[in-house]
Structure formats: C-alpha cells, structure tokens
C-alpha positions, 0 to 999 in steps of 0.5 A: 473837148478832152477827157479827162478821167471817168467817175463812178457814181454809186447808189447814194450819189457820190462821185468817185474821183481816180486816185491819179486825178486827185495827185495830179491836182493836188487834191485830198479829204479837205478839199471842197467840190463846187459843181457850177452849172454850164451855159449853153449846155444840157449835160455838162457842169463844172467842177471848182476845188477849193482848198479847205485845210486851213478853214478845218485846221481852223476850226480844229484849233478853235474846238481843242483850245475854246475851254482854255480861251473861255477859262482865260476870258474869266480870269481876266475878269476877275482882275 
C-alpha cells in the first residue's frame, strides 16, 4: 500500500487535505466526502468524492429566482 498524503485533524474532527492532493484530484469547496468503511480491516476506510457543483448551483438558481417562478405561477392563474 502507498502513501499518499498526510492529514491533519483538528479538535473538532475535520480532516485537512493538502492543497496539492485537492489540485491533483480536481478537488474544491463543492465536493462531497464520502468515508466508506473497509472490509477485512481495522484501521483503514475509504474516501469517495463526488462532484457536487451542479446540485449547489442548482439550488442557488432555484432560491435566486423561486420569487419570480411563484409570481409567474399567479399570473398564469389569473389568465
């Protein structure tokens, strides 16, 4: 098995990933962090990223512009 970078972890738990482990998996803030466990193993887990920009981007657009859909939704009504 292979090392590939060293965390750190601070007082409240959260991991610290090394800004070239980030860049080299194409890696940001919208990323989700999955930790699955091993089998056979007492001390190793996996981590699986998922690319979560669309979903947040998503949502964004949906909270900007719910006002204008729900306005639109009433006058349609009207008609």
């Amino acid at each position: 098995m292979m090392w590939i970078a060293k965390c750190k972890i601070d007082n409240r738990g959260r991991l610290t990933l090394p800004k070239s482990f980030m860049e080299a998996n194409k890696l940001n803030m919208y990323t989700d962090v999955y930790i699955q466990t091993m089998y056979n193993t007492e001390n190793c887990v996996k981590l699986v990223f998922k690319d979560n920009l669309i979903e947040e981007l998503e949502n964004v657009f949906d909270e900007r512009f719910k006002d204008d859909r729900e306005q639109h939704e009433v006058s349609e009504e009207e008609r």
